[in-house]
LUMMI-719496 format. One record per residue: x, y, z of N, C-alpha, C in turn; chain; residue in three letters. Coordinates in steps of 0.2 Angstrom, whole numbers, plus 5000, padded with zeros to 4 digits. Layout:
BEGIN
PT  n_X  n_Y  n_Z ca_X ca_Y ca_Z  c_X  c_Y  c_Z ch  aa
PT    X    Y    Z    X    Y    Z    X    Y    Z  A Ala
...
end
This chain:
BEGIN
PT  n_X  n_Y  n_Z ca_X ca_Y ca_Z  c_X  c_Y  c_Z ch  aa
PT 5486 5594 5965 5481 5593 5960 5484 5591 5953  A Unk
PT 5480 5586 5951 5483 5584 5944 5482 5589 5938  A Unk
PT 5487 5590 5933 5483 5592 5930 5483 5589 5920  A Unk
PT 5482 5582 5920 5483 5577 5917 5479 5578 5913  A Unk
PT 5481 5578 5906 5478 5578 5899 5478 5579 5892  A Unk
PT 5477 5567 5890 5480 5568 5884 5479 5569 5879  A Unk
PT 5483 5568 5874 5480 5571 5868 5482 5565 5861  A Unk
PT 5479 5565 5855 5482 5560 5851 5484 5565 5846  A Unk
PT 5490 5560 5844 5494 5563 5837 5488 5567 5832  A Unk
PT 5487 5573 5828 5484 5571 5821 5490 5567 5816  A Unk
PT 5495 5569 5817 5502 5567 5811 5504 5564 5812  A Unk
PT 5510 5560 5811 5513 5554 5812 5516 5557 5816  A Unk
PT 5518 5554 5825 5519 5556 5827 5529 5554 5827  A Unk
PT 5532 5560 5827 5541 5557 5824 5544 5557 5829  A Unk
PT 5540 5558 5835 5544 5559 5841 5541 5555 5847  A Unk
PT 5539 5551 5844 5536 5543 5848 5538 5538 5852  A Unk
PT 5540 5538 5860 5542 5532 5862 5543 5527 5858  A Unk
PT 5537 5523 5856 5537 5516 5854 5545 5518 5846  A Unk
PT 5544 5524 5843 5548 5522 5836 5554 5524 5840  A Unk
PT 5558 5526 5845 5565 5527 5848 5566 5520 5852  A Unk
PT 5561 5519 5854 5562 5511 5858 5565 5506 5852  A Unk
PT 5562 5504 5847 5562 5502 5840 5568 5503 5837  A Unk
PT 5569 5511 5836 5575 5511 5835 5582 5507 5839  A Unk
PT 5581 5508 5844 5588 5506 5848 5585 5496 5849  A Unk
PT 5581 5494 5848 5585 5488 5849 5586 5486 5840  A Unk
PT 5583 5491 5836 5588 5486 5831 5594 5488 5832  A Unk
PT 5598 5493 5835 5604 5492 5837 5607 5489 5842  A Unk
PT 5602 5486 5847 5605 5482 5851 5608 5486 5855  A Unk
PT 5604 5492 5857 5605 5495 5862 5611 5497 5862  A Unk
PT 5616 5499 5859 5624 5501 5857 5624 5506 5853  A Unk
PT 5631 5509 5856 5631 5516 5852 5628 5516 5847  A Unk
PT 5627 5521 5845 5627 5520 5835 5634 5525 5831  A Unk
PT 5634 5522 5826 5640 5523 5822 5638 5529 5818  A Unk
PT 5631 5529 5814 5628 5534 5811 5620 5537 5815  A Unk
PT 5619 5542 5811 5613 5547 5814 5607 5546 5811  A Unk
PT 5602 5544 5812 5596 5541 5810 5591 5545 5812  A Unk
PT 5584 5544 5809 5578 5550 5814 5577 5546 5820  A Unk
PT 5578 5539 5821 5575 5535 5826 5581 5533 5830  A Unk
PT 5584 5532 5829 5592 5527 5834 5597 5533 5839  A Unk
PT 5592 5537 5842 5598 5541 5846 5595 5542 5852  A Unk
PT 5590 5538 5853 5588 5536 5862 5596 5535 5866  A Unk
PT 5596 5537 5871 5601 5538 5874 5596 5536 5882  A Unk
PT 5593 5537 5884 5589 5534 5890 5581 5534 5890  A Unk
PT 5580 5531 5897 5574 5533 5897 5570 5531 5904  A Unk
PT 5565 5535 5905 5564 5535 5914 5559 5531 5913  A Unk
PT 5554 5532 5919 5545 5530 5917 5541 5532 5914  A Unk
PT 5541 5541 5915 5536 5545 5912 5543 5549 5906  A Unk
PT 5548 5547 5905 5552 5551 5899 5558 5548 5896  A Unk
PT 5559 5552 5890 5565 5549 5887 5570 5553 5882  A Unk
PT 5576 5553 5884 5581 5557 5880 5585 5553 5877  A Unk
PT 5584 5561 5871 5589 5558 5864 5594 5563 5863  A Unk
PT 5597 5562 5857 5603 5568 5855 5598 5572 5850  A Unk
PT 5597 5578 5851 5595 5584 5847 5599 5583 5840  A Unk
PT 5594 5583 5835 5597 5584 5828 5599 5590 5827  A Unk
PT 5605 5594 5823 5605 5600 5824 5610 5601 5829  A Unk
PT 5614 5597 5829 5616 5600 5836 5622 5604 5834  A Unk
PT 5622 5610 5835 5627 5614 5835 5634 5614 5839  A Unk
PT 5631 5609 5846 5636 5611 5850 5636 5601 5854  A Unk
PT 5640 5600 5853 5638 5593 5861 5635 5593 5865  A Unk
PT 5631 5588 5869 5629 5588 5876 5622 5592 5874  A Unk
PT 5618 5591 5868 5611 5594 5866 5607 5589 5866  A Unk
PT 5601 5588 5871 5596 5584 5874 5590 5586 5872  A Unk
PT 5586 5580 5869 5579 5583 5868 5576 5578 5873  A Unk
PT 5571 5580 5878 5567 5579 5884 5560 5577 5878  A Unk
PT 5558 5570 5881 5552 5569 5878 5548 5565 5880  A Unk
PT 5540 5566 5882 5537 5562 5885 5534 5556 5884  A Unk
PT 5532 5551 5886 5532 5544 5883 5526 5546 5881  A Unk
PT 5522 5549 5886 5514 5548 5885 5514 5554 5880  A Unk
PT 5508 5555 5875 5508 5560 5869 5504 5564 5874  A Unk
PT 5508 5572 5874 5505 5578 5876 5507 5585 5873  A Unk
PT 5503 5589 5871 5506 5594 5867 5512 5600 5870  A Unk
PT 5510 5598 5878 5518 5604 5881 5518 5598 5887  A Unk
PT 5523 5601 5890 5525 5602 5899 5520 5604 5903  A Unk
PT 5516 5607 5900 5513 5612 5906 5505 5605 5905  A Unk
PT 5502 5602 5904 5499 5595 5904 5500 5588 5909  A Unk
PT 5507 5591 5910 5510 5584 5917 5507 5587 5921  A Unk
PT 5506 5576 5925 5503 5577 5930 5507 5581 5937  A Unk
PT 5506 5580 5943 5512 5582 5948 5516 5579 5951  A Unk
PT 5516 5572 5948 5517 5567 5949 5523 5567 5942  A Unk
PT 5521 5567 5937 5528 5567 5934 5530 5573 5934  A Unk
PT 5528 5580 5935 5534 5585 5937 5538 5585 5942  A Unk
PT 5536 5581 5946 5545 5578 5949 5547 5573 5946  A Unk
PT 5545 5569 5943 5549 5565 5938 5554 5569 5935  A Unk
PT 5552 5574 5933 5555 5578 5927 5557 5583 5930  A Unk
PT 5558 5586 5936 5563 5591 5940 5569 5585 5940  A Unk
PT 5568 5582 5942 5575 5574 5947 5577 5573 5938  A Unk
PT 5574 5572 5934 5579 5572 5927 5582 5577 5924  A Unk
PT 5578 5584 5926 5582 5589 5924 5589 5591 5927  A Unk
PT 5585 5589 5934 5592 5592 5939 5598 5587 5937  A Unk
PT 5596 5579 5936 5601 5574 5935 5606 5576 5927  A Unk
PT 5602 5579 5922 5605 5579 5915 5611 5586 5917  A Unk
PT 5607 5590 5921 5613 5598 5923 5620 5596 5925  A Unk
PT 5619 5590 5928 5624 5588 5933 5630 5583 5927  A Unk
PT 5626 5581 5920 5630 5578 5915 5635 5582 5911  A Unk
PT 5632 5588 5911 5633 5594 5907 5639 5598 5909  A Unk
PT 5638 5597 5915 5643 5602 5920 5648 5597 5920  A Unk
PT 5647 5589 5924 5653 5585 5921 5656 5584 5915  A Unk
PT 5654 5581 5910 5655 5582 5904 5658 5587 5901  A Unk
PT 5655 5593 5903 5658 5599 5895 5660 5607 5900  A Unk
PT 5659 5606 5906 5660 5612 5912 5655 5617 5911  A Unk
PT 5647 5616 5909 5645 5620 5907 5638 5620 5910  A Unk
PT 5635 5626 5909 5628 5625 5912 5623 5625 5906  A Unk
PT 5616 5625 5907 5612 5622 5904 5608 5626 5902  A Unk
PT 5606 5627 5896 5600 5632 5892 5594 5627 5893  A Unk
PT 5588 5625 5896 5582 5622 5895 5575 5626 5893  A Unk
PT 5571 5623 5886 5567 5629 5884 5562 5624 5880  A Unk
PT 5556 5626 5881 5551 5623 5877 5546 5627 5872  A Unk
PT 5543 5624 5865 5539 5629 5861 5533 5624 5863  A Unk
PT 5529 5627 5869 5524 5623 5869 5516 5624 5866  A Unk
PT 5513 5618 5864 5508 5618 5860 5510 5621 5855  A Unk
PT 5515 5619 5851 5517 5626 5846 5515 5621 5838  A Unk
PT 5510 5615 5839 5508 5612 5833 5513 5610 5826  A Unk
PT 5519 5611 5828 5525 5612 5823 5522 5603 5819  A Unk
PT 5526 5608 5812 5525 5604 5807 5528 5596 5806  A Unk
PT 5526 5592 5802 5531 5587 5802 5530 5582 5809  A Unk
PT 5524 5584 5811 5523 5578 5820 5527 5579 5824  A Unk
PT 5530 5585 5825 5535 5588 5831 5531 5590 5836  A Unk
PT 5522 5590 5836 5519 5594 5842 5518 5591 5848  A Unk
PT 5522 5582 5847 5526 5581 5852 5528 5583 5858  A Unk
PT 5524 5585 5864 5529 5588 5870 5536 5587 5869  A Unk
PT 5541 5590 5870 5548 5589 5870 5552 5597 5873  A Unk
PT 5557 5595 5878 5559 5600 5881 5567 5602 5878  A Unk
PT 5571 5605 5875 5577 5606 5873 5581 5609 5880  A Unk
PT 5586 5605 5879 5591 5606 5884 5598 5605 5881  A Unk
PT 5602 5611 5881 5609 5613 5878 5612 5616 5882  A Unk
PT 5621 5615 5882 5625 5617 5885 5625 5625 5885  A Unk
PT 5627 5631 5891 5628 5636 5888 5635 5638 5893  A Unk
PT 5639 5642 5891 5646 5643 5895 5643 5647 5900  A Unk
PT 5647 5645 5907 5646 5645 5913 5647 5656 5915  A Unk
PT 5651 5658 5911 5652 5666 5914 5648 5671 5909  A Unk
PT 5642 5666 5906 5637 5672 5903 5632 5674 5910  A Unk
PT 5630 5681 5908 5627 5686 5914 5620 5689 5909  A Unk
PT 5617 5689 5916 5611 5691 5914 5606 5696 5909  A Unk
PT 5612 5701 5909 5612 5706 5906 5616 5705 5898  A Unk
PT 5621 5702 5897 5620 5699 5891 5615 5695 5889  A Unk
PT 5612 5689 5894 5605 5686 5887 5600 5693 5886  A Unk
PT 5599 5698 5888 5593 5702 5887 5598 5704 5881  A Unk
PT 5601 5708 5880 5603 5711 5874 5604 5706 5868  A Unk
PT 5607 5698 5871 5605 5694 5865 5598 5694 5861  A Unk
PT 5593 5694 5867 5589 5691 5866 5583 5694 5861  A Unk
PT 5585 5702 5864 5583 5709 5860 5584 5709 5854  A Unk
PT 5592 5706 5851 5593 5705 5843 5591 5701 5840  A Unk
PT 5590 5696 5847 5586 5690 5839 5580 5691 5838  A Unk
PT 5576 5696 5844 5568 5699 5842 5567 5703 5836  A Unk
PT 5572 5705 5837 5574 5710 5831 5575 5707 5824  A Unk
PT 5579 5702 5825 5581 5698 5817 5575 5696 5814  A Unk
PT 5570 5694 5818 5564 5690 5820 5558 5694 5817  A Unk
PT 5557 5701 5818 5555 5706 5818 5548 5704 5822  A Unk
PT 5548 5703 5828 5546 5699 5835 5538 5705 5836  A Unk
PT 5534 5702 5832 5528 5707 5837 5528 5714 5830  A Unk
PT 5530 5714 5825 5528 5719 5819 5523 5714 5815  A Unk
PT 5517 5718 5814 5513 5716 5808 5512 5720 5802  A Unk
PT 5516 5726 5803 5516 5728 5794 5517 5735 5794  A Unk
PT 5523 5738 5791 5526 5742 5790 5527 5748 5784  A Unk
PT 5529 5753 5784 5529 5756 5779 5537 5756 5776  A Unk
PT 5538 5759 5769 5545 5759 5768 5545 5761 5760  A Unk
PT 5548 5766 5760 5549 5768 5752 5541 5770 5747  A Unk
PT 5537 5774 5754 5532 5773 5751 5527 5766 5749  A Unk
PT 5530 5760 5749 5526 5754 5749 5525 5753 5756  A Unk
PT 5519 5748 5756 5517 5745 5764 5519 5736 5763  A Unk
PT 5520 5735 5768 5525 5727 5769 5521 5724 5775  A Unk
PT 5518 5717 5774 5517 5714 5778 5518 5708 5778  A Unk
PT 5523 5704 5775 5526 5700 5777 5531 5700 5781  A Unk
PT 5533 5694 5783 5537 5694 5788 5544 5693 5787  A Unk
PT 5545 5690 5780 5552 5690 5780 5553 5696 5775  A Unk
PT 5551 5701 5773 5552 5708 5769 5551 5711 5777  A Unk
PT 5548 5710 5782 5548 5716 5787 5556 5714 5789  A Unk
PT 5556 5710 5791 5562 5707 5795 5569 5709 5790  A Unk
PT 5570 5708 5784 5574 5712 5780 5576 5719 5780  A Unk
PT 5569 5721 5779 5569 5730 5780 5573 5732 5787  A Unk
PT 5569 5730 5790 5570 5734 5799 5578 5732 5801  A Unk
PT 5580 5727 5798 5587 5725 5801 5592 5728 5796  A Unk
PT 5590 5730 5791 5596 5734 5788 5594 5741 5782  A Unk
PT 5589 5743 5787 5587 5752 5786 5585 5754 5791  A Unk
PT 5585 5760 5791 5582 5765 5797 5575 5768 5796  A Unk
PT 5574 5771 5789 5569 5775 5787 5561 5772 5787  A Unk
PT 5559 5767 5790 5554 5764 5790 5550 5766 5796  A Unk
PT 5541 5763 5794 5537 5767 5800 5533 5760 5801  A Unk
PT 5534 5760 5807 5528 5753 5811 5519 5755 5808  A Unk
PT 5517 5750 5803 5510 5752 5805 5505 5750 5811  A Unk
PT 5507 5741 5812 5503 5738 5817 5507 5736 5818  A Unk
PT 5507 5732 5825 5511 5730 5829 5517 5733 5832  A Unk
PT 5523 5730 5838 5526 5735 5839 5533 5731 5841  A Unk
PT 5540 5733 5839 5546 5728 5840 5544 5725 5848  A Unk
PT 5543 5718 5847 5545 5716 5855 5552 5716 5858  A Unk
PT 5552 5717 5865 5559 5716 5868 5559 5714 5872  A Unk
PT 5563 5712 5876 5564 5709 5882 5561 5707 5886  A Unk
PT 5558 5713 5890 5554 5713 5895 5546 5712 5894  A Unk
PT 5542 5712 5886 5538 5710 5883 5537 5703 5885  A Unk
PT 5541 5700 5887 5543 5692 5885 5540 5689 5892  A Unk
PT 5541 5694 5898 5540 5691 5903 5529 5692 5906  A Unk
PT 5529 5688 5901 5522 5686 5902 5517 5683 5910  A Unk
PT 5522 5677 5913 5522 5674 5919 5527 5675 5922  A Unk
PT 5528 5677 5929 5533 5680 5933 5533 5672 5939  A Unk
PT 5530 5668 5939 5531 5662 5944 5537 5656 5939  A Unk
PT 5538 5652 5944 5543 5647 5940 5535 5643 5936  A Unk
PT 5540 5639 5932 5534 5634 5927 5531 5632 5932  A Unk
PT 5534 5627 5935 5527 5622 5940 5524 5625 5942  A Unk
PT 5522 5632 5943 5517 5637 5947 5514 5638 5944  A Unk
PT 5514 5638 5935 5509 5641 5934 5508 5637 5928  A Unk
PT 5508 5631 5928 5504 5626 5921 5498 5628 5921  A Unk
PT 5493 5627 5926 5485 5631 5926 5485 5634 5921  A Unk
PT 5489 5641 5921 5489 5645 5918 5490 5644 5909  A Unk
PT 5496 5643 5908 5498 5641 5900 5493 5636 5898  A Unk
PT 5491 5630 5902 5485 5628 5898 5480 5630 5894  A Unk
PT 5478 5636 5896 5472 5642 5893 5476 5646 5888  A Unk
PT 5483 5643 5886 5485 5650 5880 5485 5643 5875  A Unk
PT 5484 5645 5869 5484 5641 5863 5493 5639 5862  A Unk
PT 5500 5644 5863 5505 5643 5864 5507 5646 5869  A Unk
PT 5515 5644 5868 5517 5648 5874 5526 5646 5874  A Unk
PT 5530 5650 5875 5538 5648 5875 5541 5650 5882  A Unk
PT 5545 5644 5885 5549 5646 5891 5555 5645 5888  A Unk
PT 5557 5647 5894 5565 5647 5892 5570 5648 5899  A Unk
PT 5574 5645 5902 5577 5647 5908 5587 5644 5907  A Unk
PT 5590 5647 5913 5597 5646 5913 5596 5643 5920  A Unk
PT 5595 5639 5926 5592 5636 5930 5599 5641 5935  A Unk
PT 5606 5639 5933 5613 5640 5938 5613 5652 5938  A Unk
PT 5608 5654 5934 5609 5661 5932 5602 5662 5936  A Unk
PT 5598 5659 5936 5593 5662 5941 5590 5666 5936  A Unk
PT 5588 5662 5928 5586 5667 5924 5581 5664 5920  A Unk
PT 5575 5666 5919 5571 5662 5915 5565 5669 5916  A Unk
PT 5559 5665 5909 5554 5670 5905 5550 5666 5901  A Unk
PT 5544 5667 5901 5539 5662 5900 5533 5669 5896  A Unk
PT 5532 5667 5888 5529 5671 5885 5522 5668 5881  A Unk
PT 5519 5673 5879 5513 5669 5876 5514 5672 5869  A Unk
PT 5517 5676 5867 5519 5680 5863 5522 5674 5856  A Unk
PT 5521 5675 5851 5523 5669 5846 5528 5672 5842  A Unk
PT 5535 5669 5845 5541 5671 5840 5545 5670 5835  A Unk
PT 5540 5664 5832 5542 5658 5826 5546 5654 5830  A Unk
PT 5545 5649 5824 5548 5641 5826 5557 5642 5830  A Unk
PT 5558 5636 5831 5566 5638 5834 5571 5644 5836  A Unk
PT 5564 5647 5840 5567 5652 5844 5573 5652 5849  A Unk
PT 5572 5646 5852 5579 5645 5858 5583 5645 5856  A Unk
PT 5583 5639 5850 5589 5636 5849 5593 5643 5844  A Unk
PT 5590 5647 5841 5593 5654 5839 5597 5659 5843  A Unk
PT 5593 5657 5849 5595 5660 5853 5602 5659 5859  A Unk
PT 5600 5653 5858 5608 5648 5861 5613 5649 5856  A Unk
PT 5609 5648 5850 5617 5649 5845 5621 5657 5846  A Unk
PT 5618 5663 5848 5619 5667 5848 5624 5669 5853  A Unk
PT 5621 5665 5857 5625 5665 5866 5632 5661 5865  A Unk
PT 5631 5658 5860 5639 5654 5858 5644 5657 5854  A Unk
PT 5641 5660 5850 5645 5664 5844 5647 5672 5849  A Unk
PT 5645 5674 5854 5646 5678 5857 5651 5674 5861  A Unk
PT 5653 5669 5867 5655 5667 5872 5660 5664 5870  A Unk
PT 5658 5659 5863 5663 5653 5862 5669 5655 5855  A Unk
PT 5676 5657 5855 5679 5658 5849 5679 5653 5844  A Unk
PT 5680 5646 5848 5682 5642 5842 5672 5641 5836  A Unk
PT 5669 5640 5843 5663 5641 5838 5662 5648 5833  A Unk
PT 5663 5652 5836 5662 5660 5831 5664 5658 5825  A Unk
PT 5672 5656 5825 5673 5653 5819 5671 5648 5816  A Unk
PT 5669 5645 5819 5666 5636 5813 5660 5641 5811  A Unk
PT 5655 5646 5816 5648 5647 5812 5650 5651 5808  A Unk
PT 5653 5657 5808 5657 5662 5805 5658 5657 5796  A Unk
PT 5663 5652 5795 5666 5649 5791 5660 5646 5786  A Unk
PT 5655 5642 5793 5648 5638 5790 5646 5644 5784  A Unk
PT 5644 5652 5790 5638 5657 5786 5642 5660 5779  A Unk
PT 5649 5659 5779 5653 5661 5773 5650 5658 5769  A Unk
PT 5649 5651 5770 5650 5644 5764 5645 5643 5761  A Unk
PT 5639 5645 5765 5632 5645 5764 5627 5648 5766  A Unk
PT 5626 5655 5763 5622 5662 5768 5615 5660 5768  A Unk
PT 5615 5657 5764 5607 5654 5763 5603 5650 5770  A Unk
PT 5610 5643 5772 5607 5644 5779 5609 5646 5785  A Unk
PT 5605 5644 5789 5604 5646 5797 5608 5641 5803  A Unk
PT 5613 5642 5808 5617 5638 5809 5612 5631 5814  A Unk
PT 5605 5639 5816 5602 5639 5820 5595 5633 5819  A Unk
PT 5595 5633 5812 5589 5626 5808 5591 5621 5808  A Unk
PT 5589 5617 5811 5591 5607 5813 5590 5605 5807  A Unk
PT 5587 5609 5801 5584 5605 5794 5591 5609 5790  A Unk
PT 5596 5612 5793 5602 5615 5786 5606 5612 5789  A Unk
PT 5607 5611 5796 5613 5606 5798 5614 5603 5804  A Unk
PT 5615 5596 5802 5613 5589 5806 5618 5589 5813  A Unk
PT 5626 5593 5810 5633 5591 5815 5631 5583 5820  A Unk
PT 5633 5579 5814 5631 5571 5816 5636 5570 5820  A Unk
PT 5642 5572 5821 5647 5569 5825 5645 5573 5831  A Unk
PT 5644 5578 5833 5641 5582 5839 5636 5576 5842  A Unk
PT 5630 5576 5837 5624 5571 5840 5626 5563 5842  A Unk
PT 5633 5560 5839 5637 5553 5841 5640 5556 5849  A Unk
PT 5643 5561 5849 5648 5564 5855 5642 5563 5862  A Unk
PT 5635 5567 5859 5633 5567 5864 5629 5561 5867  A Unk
PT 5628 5557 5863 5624 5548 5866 5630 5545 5870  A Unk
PT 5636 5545 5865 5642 5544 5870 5642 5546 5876  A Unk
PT 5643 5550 5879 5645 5555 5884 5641 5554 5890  A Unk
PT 5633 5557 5887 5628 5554 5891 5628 5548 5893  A Unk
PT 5628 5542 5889 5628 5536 5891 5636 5530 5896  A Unk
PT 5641 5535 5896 5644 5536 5902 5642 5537 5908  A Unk
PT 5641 5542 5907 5640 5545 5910 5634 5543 5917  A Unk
PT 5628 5540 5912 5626 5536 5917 5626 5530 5921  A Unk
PT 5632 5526 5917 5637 5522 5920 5640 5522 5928  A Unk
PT 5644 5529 5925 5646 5532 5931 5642 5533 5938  A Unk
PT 5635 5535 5935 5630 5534 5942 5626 5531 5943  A Unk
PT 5626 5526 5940 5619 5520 5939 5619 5515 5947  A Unk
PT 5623 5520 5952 5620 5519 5961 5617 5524 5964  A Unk
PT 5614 5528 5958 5610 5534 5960 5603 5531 5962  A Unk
PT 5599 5532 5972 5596 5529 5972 5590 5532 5968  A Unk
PT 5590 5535 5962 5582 5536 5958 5581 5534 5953  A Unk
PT 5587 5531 5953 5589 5526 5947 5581 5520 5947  A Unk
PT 5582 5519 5955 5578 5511 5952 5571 5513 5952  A Unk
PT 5568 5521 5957 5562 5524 5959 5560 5526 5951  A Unk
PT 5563 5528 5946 5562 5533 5941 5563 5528 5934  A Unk
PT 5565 5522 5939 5567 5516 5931 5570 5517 5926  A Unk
PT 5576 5520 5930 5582 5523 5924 5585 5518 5918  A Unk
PT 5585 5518 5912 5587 5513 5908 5592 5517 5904  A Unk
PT 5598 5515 5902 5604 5516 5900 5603 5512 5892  A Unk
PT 5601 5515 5886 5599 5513 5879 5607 5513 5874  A Unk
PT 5611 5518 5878 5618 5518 5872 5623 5515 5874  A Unk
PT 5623 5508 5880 5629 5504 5882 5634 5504 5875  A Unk
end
C-alpha cells in the first residue's frame, strides 16, 4: 500500500534538490575545496540524495534527503522504501569500509524545524563498532537528563520554574528540587513503537512528530513520539564518542574548555569543515569503487564529487 503524501515548503526550503543540484555544477561536479550551504551533494539516487552534514563532529556524517518535499520518512511511498533500504544498506557498507565503523541512522520527523530544515532528511553517522546495548541506554538517560526530557515545572528554593533551560540547570546540578508536572523521561519511555519503521509509517503519520533512531549492526533501535528538542541524535552520538573515542574526548574536552558557551553537538557553533571535505571525498571514492554495483543503474546512481 502506498502511503504517498506531498507536502509544499512554507519556507525557503534549504534543503532542496533543485539548490544541491545547482550547487554542484557550479562546481563542476568536483570536490569542493571549501564548505558552502549548497556544494556538498556528494550523490544522488532517483527518489534521494546525499550530502555531507554540516557539523560534522566526526567524518563519514551523511544527510539522507528526499528529492520529493516531505515532512518525514514515514510519507514514502513503498516503492521508495526500498529505494532507501538498498541506499541505506549501500552508505553502511562505506562507513564500515572507509572508517571501520558502524552506523548511527536517526530522523526528527515532522519536527517543522526552523530555518526550512522541515525538509524530510535522515542523519547517518559513524559510531565505533564495540559500543553495547547497555551503554546507549545509560547514554541516552543522561542526555534525557541534560535535556530535562518530559519535566514541565518544578519547584526549588521555594520558587516554581518552568522553563526549560532553568529546569534543565537546576535538575543537573542539585538534588533538593520537586517535579511539579511532568516526569524525567528514560529510556524505556522512548519506546513508543516496538515494530521496525517500515511497519509502522501508518502509524507515525497520525503523530504531529516523532524521533527514531537506530544502530542497524547492534540490533538496536526506538521510535518515540515524545518531543526531546532539536538535535537530539546528534547529542546523542556525540556522547557515544566522547565515551568510545579518546582522541575525540580530547578535541571535545579542549573545544568545551575554549568555549563553554557552545555545544559540540550544534551544527550552528561548529562547522568541522575539513571533516565535511573528508567526507564528500571518501564517499565519492568510494562509489568509484563500486560503480558495477547492479543498483547502480536500477536506482540511477550519480556520483556528484568526481
Amino acid at each position: 500500500m502506498s502511503v504517498k503524501k506531498e507536502n509544499s515548503p512554507i519556507a525557503q526550503d534549504v534543503l532542496s534538490w533543485e539548490l544541491f543540484r545547482k550547487g554542484a555544477l557550479k562546481r563542476k561536479n568536483k570536490l569542493p575545496s571549501t564548505c558552502t550551504l549548497d556544494n556538498r551533494l556528494i550523490l544522488a539516487t532517483k527518489s534521494f540524495f546525499v550530502v555531507g552534514g554540516l557539523g560534522a563532529f566526526i567524518p563519514g556524517y551523511y544527510l539522507i534527503i528526499t528529492k520529493n518535499f516531505y515532512s518525514s520518512f514515514a510519507q514514502l511511498t513503498d516503492e521508495e522504501v526500498i529505494e532507501f533500504e538498498w541506499l541505506i544498506s549501500f552508505l553502511n557498507k562505506s562507513l564500515m569500509d572507509n572508517y571501520s565503523k558502524h552506523s548511527a541512522i536517526f530522523e526528527h520527523g515532522m519536527c517543522s524545524c526552523a530555518g526550512g530544515l522541515d525538509h524530510a532528511h535522515v542523519h547517518m553517522m559513524p559510531v565505533p563498532k564495540r559500543i553495547n546495548v547497555q551503554d546507549l541506554e545509560l547514554i541516552i538517560n543522561k542526555v534525557l537528563k541534560k535535556r530535562s526530557a518530559g519535566i514541565q515545572k518544578i519547584e526549588f528554593n521555594n520558587h516554581t520554574f518552568d522553563n526549560v533551560h532553568d529546569i534543565s540547570s537546576i535538575i543537573n546540578f542539585q538534588d533538593d528540587y520537586k517535579i511539579l508536572e511532568g516526569k524525567l523521561l528514560k529510556f524505556d519511555d522512548l519506546k513508543n513503537f516496538k515494530e521496525n519503521f517500515s511497519s509502522i509509517r501508518n502509524l507515525l503519520l497520525n503523530e504531529e512528530q516523532y524521533i527514531s533512531f537506530s544502530i542497524p549492526e547492534k540490533n538496536f533501535l526506538f521510535c518515540t513520539k515524545h518531543y526531546l528538542g532539536t538535535q537530539f541524535g546528534r547529542e546523542l552520538v556525540s556522547e557515544v564518542l566522547f565515551k568510545f573515542d579518546e582522541d575525540l574526548k580530547k578535541l571535545f574536552s579542549s573545544l568545551n574548555r575554549s568555549n563553554p558557551t557552545k555545544l559540540i553537538w550544534r551544527w550552528q557553533d561548529y562547522n568541522f569543515e575539513n571533516n565535511i571535505l573528508k567526507t564528500i571525498k571518501d564517499l565519492s571514492i568510494f562509489l568509484d569503487k563500486n560503480k558495477k554495483d547492479i543498483k547502480f543503474k536500477k536506482y540511477q546512481v550519480k556520483n556528484f564529487a568526481k
